[in-house]
Steps between C-alpha positions, in 0.01 A plus 500: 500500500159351616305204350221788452774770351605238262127390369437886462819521288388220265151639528607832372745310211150344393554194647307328811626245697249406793682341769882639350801423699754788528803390262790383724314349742407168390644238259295395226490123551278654844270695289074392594427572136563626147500841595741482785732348325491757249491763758816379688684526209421867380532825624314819321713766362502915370286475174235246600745206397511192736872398528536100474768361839448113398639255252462494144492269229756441233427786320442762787179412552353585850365121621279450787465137685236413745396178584726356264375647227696777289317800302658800371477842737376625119200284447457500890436900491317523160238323658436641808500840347334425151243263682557291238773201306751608318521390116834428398805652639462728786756806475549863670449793293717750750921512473488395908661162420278196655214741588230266619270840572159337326411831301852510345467109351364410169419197351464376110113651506595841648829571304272400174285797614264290611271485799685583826 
């Protein structure tokens, strides 16, 4: 699978990843920024969930490091597809387990029925 076949399969999970690295072909540590490290560790799956390949914390959480910094694949993906910070814990809302698809992630706000 292409660089270009893999952005359209995040695209069409509702996620965008400009410059994405096809999984596999990469380590993380040699990621340029946020979102190829994120990239290199996913791969988009049947049902618009976006399968997590990388490490997780102690409780299964999917971690991302770049730079040496370290920020959850969760709070990582809210972001990018809510355009804006989580509040509180970030969590998915689908039964894919560690689905790090943006539109399937909640945080405190959105799971109080609050603004999404």
């Amino acid at each position: 699978m292409t660089s270009e076949e893999i952005a359209a399969a995040l695209d069409s999970a509702g996620e965008s990843r400009p410059g994405a690295v096809a999984p596999g072909r990469g380590r993380p540590g040699s990621a340029a920024s946020w979102e190829d490290a994120f990239a290199l560790q996913t791969v988009a799956v049947e049902g618009g969930h976006l399968h997590w390949t990388g490490a997780t914390g102690n409780r299964g959480t999917p971690v991302v490091a770049w730079r040496g910094q370290v920020e959850t694949g969760y709070r990582l993906a809210f972001r990018w597809h809510h355009k804006r910070e989580p509040e509180g814990n970030v969590r998915p809302t689908c039964d894919y387990p560690c689905c790090l698809a943006g539109g399937h992630l909640a945080d405190r706000l959105i799971r109080e029925g609050g603004e999404a």
